[in-house]
Predicted model as a PDB file, atoms N, CA, C, CB and O in Angstrom, pLDDT in the B-factor column:
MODEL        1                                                                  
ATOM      1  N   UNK A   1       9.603   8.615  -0.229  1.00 40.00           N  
ATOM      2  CA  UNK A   1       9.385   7.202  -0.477  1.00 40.00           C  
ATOM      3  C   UNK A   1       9.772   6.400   0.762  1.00 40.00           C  
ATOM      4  CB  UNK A   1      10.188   6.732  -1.708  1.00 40.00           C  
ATOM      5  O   UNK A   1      10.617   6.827   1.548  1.00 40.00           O  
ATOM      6  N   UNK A   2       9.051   5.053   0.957  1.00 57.00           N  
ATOM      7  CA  UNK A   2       9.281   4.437   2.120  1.00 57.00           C  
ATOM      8  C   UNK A   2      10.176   3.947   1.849  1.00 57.00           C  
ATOM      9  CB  UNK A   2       8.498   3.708   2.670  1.00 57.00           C  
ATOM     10  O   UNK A   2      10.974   4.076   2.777  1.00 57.00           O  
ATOM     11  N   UNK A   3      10.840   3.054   0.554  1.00 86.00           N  
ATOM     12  CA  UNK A   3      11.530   1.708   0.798  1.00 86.00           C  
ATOM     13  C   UNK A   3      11.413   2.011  -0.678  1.00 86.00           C  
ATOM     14  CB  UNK A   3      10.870   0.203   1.704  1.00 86.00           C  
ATOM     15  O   UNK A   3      10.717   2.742  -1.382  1.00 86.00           O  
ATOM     16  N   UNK A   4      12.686   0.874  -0.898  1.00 90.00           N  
ATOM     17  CA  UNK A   4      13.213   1.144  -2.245  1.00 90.00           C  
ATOM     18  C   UNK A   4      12.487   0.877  -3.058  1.00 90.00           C  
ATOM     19  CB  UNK A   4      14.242   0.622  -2.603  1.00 90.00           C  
ATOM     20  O   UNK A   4      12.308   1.733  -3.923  1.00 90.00           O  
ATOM     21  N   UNK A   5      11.723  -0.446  -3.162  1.00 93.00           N  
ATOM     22  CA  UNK A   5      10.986  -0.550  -4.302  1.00 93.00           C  
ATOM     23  C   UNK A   5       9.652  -0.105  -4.773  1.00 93.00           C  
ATOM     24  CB  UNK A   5      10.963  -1.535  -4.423  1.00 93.00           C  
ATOM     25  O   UNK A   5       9.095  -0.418  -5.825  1.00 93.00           O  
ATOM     26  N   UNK A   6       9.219   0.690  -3.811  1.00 92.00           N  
ATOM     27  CA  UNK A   6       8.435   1.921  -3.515  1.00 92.00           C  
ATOM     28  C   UNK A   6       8.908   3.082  -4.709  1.00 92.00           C  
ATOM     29  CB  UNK A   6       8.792   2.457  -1.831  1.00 92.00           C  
ATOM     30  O   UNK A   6       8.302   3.336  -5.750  1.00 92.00           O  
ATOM     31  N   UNK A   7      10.101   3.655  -4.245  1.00 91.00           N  
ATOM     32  CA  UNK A   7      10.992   4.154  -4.792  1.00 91.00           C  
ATOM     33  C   UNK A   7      11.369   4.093  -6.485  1.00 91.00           C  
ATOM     34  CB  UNK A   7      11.806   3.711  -4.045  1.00 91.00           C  
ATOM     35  O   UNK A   7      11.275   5.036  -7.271  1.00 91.00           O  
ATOM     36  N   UNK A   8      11.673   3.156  -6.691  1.00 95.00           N  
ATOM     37  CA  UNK A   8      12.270   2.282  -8.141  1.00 95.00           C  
ATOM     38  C   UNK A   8      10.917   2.298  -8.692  1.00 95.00           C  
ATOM     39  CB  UNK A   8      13.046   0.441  -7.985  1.00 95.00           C  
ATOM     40  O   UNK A   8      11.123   2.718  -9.831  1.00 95.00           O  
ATOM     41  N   UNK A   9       9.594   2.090  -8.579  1.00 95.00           N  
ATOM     42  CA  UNK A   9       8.603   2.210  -9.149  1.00 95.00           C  
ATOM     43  C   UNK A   9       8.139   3.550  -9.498  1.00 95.00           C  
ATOM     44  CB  UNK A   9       7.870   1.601  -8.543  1.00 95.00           C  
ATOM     45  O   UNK A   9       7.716   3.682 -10.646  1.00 95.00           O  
ATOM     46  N   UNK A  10       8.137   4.430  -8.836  1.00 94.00           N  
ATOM     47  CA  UNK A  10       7.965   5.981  -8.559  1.00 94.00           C  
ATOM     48  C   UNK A  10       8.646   6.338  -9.933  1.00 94.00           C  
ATOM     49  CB  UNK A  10       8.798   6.696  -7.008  1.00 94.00           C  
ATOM     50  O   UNK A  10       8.054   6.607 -10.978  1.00 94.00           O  
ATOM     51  N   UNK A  11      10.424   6.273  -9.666  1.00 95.00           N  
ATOM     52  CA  UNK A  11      10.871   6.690 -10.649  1.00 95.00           C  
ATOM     53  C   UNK A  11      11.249   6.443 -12.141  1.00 95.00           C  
ATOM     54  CB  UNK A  11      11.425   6.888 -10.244  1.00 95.00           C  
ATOM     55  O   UNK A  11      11.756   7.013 -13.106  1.00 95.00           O  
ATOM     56  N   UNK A  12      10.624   5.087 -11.704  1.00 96.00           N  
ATOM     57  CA  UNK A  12      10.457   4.338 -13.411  1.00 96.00           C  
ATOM     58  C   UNK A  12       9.281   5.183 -14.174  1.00 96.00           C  
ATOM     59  CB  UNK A  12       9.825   2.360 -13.372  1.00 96.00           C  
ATOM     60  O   UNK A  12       9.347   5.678 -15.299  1.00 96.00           O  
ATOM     61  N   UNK A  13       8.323   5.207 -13.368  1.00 97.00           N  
ATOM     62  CA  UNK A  13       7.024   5.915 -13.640  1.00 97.00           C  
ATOM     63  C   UNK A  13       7.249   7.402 -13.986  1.00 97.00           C  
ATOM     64  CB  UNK A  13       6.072   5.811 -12.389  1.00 97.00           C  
ATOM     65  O   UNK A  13       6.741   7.760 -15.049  1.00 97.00           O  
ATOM     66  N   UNK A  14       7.949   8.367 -13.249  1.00 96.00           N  
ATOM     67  CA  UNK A  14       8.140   9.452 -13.314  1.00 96.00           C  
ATOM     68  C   UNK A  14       8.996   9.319 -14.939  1.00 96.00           C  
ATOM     69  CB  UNK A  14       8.819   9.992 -11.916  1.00 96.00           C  
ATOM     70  O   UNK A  14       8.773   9.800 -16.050  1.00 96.00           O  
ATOM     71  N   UNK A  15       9.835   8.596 -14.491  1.00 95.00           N  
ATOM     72  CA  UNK A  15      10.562   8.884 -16.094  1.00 95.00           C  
ATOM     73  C   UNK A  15      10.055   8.269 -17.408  1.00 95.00           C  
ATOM     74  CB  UNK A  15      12.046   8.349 -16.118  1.00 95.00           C  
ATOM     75  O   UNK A  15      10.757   8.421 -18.408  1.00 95.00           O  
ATOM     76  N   UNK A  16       8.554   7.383 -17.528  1.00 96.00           N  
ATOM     77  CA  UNK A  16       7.923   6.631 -18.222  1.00 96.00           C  
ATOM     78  C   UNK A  16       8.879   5.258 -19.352  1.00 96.00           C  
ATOM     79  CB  UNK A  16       7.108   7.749 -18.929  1.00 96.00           C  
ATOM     80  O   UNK A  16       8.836   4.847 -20.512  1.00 96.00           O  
ATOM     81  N   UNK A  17       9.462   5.064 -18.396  1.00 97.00           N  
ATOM     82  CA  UNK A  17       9.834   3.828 -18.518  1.00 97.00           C  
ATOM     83  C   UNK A  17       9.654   2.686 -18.486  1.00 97.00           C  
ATOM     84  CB  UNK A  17      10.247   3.737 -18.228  1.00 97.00           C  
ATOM     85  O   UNK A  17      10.578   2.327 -17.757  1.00 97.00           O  
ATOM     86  N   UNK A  18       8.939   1.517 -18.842  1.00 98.00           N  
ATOM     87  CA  UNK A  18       8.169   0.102 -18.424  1.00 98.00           C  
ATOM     88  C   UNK A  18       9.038  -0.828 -17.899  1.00 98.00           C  
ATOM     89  CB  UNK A  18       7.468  -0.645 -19.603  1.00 98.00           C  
ATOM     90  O   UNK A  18      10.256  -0.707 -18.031  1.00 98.00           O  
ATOM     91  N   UNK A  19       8.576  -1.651 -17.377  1.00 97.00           N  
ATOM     92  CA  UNK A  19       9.421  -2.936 -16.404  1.00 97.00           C  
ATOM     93  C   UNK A  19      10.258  -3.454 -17.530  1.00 97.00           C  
ATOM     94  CB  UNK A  19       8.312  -4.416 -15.614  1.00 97.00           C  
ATOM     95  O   UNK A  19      11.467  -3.629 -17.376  1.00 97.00           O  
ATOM     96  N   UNK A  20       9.484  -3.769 -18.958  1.00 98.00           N  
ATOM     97  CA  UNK A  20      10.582  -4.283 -19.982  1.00 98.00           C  
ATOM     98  C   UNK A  20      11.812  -4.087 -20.075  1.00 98.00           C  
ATOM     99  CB  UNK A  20      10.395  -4.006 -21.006  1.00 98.00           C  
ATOM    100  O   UNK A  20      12.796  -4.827 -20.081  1.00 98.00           O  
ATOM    101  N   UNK A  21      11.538  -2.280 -20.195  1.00 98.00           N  
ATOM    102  CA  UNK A  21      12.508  -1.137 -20.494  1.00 98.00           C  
ATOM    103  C   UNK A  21      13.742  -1.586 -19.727  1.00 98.00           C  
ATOM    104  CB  UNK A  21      11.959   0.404 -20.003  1.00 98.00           C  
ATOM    105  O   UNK A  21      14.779  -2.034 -20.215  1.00 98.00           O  
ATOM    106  N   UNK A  22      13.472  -1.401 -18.512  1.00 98.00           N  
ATOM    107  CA  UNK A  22      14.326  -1.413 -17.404  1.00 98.00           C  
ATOM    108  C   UNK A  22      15.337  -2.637 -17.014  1.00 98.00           C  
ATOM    109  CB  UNK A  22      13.476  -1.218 -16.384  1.00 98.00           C  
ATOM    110  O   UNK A  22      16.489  -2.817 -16.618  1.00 98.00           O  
ATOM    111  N   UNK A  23      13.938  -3.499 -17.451  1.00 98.00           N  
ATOM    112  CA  UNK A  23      15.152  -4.968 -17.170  1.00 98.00           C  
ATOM    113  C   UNK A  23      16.237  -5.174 -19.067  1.00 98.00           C  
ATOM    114  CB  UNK A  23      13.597  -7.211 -16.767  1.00 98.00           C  
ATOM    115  O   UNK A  23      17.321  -5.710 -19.296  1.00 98.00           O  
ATOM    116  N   UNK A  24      15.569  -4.694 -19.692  1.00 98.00           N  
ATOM    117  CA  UNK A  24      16.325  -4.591 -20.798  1.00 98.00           C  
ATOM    118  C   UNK A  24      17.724  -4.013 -20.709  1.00 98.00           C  
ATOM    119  CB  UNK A  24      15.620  -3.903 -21.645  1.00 98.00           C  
ATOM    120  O   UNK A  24      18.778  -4.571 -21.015  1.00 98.00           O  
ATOM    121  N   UNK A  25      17.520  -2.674 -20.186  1.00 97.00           N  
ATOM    122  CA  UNK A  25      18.520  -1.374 -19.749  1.00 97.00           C  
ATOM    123  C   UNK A  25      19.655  -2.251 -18.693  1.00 97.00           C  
ATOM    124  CB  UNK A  25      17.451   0.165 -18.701  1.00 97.00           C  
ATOM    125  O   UNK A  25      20.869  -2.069 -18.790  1.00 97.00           O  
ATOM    126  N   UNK A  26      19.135  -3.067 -17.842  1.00 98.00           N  
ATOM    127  CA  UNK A  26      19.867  -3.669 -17.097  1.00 98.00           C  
ATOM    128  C   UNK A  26      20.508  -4.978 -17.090  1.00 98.00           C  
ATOM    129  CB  UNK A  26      19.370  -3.579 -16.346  1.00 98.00           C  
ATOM    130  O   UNK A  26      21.162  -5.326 -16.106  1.00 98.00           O  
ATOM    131  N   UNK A  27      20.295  -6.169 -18.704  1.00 97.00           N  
ATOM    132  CA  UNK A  27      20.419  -7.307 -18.585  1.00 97.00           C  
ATOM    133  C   UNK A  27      20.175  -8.026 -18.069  1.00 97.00           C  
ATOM    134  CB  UNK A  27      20.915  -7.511 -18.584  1.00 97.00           C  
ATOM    135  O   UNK A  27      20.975  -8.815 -17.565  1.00 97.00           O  
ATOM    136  N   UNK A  28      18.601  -8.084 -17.936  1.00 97.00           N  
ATOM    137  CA  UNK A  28      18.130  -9.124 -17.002  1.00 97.00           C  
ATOM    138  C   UNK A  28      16.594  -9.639 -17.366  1.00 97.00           C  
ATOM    139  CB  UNK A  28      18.193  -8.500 -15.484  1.00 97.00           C  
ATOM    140  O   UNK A  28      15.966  -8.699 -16.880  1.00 97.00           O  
ATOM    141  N   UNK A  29      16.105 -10.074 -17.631  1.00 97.00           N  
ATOM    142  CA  UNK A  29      14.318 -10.509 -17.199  1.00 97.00           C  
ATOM    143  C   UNK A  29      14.049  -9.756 -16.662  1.00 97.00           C  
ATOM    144  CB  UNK A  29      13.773 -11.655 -16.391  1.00 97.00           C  
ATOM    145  O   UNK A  29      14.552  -9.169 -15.704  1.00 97.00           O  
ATOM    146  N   UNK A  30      12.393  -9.557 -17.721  1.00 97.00           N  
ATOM    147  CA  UNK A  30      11.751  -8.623 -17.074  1.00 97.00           C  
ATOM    148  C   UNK A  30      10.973  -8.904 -15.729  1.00 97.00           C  
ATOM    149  CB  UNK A  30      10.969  -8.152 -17.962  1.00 97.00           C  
ATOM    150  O   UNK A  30      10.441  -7.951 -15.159  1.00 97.00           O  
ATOM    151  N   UNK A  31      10.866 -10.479 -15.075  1.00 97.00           N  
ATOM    152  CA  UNK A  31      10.528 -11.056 -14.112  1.00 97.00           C  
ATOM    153  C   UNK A  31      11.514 -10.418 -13.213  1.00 97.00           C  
ATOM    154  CB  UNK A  31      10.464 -12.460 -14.258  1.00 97.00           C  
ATOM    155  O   UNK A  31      11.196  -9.570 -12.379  1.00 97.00           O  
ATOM    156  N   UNK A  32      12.986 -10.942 -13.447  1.00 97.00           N  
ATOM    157  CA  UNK A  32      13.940 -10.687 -11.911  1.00 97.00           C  
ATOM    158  C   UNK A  32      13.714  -8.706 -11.733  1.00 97.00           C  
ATOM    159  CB  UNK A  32      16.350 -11.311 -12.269  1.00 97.00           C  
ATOM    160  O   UNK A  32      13.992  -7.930 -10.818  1.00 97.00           O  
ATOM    161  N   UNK A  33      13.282  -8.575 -12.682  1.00 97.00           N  
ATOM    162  CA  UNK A  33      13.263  -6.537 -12.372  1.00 97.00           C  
ATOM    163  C   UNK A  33      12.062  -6.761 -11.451  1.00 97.00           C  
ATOM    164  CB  UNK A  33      12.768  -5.051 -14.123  1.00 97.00           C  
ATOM    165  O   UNK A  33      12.178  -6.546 -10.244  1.00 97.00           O  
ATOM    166  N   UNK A  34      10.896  -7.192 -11.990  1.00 97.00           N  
ATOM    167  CA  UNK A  34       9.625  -7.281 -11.580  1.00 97.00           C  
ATOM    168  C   UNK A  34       9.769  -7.408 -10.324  1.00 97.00           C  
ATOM    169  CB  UNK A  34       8.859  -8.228 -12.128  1.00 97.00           C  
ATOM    170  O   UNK A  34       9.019  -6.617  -9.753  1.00 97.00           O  
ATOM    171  N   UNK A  35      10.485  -8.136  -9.480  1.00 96.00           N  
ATOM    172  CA  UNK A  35      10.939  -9.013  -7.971  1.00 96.00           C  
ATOM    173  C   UNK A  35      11.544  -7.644  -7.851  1.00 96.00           C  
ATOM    174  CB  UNK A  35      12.135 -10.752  -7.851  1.00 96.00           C  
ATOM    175  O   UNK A  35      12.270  -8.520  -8.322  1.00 96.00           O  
ATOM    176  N   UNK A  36      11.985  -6.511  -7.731  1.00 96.00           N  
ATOM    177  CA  UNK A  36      12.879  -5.523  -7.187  1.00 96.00           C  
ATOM    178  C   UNK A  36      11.201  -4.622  -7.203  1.00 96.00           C  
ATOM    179  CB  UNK A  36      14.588  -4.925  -8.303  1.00 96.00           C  
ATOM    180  O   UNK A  36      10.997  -4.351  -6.020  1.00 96.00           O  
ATOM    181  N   UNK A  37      10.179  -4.171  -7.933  1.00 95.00           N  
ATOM    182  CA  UNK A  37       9.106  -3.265  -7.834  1.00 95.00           C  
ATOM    183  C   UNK A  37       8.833  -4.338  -6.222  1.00 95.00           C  
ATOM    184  CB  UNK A  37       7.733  -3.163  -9.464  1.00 95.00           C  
ATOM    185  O   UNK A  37       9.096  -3.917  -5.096  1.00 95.00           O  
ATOM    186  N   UNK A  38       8.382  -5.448  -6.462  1.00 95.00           N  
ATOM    187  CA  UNK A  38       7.310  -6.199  -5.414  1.00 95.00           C  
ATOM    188  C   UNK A  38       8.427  -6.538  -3.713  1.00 95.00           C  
ATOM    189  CB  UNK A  38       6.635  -8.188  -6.440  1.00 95.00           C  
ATOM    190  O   UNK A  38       8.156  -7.189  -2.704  1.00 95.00           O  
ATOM    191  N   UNK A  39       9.681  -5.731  -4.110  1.00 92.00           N  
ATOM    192  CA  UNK A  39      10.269  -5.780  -3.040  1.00 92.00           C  
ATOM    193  C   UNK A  39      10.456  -7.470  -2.397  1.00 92.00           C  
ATOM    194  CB  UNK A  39       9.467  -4.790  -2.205  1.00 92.00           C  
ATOM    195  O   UNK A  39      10.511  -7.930  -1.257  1.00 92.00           O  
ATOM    196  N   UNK A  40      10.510  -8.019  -3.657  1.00 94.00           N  
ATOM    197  CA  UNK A  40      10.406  -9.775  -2.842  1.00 94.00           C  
ATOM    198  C   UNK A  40      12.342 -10.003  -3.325  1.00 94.00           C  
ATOM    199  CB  UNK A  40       8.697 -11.539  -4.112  1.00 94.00           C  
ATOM    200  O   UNK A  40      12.834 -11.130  -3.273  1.00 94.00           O  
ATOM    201  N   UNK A  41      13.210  -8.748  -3.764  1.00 94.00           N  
ATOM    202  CA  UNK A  41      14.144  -8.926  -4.379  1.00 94.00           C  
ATOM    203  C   UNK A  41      15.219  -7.786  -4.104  1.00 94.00           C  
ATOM    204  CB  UNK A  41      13.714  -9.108  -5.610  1.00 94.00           C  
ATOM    205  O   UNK A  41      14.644  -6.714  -3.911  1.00 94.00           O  
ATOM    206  N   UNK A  42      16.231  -7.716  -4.047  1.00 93.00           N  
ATOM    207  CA  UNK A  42      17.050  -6.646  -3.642  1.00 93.00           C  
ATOM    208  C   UNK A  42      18.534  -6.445  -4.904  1.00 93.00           C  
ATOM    209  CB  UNK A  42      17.547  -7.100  -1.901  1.00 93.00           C  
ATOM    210  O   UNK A  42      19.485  -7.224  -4.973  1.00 93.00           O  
ATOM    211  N   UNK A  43      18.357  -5.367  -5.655  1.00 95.00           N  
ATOM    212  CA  UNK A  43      19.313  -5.493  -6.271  1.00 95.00           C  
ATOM    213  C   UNK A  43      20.421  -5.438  -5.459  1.00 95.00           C  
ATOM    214  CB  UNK A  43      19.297  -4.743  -7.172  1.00 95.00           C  
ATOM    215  O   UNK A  43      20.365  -5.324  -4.234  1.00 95.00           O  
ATOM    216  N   UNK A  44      22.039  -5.563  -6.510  1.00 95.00           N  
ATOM    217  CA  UNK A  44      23.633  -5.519  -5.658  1.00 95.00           C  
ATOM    218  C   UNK A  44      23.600  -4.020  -5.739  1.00 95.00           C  
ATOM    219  CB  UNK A  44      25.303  -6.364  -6.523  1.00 95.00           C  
ATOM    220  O   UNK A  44      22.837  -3.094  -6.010  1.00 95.00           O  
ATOM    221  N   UNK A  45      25.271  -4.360  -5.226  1.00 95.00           N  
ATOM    222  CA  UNK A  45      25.279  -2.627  -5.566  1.00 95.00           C  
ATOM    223  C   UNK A  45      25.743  -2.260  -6.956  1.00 95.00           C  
ATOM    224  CB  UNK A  45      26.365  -1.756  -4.540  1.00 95.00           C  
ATOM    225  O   UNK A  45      25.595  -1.091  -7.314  1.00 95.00           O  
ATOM    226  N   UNK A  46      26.361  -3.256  -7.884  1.00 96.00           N  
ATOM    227  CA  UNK A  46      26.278  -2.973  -9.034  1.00 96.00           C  
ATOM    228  C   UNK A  46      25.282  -2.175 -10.240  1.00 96.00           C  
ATOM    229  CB  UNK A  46      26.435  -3.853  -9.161  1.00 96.00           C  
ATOM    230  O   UNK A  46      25.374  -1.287 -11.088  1.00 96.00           O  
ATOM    231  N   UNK A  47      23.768  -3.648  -9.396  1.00 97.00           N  
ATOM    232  CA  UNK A  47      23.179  -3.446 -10.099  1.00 97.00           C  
ATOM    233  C   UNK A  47      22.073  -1.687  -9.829  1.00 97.00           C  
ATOM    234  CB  UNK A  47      22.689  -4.829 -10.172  1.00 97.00           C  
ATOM    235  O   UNK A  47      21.377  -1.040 -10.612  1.00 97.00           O  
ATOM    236  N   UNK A  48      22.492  -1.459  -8.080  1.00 96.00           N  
ATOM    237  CA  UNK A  48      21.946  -0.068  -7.535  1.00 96.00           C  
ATOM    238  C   UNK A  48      22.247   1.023  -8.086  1.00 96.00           C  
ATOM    239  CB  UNK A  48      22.266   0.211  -6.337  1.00 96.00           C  
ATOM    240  O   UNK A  48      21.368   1.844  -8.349  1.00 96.00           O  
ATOM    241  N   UNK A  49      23.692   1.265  -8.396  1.00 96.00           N  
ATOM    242  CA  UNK A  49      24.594   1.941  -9.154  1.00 96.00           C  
ATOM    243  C   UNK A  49      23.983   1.940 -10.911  1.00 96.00           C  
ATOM    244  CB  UNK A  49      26.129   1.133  -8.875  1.00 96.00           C  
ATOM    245  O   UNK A  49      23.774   3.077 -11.333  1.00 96.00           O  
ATOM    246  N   UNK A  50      23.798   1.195 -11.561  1.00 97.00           N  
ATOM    247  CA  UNK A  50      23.110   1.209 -12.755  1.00 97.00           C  
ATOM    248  C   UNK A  50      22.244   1.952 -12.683  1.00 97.00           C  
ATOM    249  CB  UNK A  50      22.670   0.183 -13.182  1.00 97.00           C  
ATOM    250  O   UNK A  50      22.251   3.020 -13.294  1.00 97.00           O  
ATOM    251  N   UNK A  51      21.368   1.600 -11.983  1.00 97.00           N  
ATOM    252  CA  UNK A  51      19.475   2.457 -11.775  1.00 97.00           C  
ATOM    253  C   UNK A  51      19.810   3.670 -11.470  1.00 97.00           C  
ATOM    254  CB  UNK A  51      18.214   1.911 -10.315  1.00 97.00           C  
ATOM    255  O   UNK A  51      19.181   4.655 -11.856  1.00 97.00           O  
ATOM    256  N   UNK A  52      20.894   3.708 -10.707  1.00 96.00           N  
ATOM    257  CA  UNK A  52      20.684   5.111  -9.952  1.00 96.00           C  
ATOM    258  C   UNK A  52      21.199   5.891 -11.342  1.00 96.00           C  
ATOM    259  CB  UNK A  52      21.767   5.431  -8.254  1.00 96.00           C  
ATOM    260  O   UNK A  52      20.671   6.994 -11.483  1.00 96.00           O  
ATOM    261  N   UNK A  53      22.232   5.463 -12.491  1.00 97.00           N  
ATOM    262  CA  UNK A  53      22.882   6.289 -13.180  1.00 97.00           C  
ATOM    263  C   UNK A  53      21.654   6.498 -14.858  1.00 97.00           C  
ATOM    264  CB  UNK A  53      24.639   5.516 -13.334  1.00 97.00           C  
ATOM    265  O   UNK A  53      21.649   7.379 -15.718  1.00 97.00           O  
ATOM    266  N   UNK A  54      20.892   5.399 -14.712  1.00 96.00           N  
ATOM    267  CA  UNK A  54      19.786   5.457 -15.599  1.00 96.00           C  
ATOM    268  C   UNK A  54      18.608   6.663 -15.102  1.00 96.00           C  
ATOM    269  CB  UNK A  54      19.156   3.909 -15.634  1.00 96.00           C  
ATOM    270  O   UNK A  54      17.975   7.474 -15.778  1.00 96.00           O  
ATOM    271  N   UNK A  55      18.613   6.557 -14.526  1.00 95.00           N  
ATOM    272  CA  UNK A  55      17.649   7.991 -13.550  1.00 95.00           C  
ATOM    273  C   UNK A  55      18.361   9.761 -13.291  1.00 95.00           C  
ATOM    274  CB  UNK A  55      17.509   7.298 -11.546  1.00 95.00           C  
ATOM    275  O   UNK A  55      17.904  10.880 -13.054  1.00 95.00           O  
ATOM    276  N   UNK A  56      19.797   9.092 -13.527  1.00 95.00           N  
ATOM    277  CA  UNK A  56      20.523  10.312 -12.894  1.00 95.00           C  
ATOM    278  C   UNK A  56      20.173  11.101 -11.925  1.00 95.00           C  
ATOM    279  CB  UNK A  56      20.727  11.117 -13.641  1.00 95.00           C  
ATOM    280  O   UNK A  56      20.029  12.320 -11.834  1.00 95.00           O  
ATOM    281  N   UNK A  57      20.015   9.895 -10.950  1.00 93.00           N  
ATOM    282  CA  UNK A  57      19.721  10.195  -9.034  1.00 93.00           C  
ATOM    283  C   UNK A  57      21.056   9.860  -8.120  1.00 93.00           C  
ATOM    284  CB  UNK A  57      18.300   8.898  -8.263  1.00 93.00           C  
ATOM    285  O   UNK A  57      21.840   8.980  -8.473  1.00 93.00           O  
ATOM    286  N   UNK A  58      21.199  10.427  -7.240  1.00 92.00           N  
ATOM    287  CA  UNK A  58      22.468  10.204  -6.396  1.00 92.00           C  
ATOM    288  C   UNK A  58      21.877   8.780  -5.852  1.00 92.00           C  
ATOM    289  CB  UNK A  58      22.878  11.541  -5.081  1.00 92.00           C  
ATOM    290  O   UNK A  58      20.677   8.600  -6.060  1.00 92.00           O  
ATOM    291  N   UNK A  59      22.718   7.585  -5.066  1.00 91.00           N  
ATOM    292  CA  UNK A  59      21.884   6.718  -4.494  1.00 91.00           C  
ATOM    293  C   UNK A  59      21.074   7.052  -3.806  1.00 91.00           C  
ATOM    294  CB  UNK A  59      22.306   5.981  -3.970  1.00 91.00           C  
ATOM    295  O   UNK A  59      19.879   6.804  -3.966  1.00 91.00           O  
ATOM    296  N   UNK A  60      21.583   7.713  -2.856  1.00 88.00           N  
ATOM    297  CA  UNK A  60      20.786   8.023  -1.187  1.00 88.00           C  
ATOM    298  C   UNK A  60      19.390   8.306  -1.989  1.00 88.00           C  
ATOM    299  CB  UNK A  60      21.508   9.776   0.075  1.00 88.00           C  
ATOM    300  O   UNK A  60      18.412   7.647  -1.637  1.00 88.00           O  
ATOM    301  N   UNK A  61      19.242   9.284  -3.085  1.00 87.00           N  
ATOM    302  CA  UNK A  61      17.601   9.733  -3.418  1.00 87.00           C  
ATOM    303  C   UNK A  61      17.037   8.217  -3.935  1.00 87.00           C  
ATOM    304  CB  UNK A  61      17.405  11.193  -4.926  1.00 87.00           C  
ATOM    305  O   UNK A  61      15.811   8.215  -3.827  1.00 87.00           O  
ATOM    306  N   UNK A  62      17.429   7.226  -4.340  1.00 88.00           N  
ATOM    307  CA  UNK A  62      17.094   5.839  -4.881  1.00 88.00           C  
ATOM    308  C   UNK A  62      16.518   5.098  -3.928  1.00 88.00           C  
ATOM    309  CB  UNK A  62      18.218   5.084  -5.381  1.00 88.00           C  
ATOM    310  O   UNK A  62      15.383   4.627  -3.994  1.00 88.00           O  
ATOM    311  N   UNK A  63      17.403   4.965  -2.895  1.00 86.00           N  
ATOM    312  CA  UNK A  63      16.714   4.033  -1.872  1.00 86.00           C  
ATOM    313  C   UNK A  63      16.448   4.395  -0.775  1.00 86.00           C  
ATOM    314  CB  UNK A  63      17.278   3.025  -1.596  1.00 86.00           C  
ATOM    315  O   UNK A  63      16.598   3.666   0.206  1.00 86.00           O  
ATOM    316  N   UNK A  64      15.893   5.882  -0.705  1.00 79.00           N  
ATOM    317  CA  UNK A  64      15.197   6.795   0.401  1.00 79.00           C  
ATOM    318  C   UNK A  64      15.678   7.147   1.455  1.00 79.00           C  
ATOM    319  CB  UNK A  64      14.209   6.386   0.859  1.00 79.00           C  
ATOM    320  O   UNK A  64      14.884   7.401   2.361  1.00 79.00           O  
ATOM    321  N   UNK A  65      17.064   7.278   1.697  1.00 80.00           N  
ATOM    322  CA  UNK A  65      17.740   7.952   2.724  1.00 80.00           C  
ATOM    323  C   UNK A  65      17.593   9.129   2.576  1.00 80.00           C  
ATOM    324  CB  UNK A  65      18.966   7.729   2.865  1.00 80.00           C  
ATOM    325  O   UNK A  65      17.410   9.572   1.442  1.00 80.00           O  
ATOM    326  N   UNK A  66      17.627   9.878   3.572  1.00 77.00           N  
ATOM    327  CA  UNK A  66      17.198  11.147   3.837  1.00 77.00           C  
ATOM    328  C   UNK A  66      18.370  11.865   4.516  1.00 77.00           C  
ATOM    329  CB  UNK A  66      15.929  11.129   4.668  1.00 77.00           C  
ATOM    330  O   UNK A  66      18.291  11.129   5.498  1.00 77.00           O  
ATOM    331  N   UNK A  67      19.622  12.858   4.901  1.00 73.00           N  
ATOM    332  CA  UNK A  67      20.440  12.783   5.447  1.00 73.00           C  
ATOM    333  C   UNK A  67      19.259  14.242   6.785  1.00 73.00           C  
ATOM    334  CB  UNK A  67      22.065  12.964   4.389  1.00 73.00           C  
ATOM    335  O   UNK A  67      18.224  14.893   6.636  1.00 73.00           O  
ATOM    336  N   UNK A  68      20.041  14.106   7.645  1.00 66.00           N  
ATOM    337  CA  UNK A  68      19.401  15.358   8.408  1.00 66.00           C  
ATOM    338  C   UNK A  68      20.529  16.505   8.849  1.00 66.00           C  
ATOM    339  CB  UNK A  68      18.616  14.784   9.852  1.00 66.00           C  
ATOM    340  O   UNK A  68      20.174  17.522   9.444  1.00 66.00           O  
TER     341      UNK A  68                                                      
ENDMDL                                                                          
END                                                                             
């Protein structure tokens, strides 16, 4: 994945989850989630830490770091 919200879409999808779902899962509008897919929005790290533990992904696999 290039970029996170690249990313966050991928694995919403992979795990068939909808934007509702997600902003539900997270306390928020399904608009302010919507702004994290279209990358016009950056979650905290609170809220990074949530996603990543709803997915049960380490961060680094969340927001596409790669280590070498």
């Amino acid at each position: 994945m290039h970029n996170f919200s690249q990313s966050l879409k991928h694995y919403r999808q992979l795990y068939g989850v909808t934007q509702k779902q997600m902003a539900e899962k997270l306390d928020m509008t399904p608009n302010a989630y919507q702004k994290y897919e279209l990358g016009t929005r950056e979650p905290n790290l609170n809220t990074l830490i949530q996603i990543a533990d709803i997915f049960k992904l380490p961060l680094d696999d969340l927001v596409g770091r790669k280590l070498s």
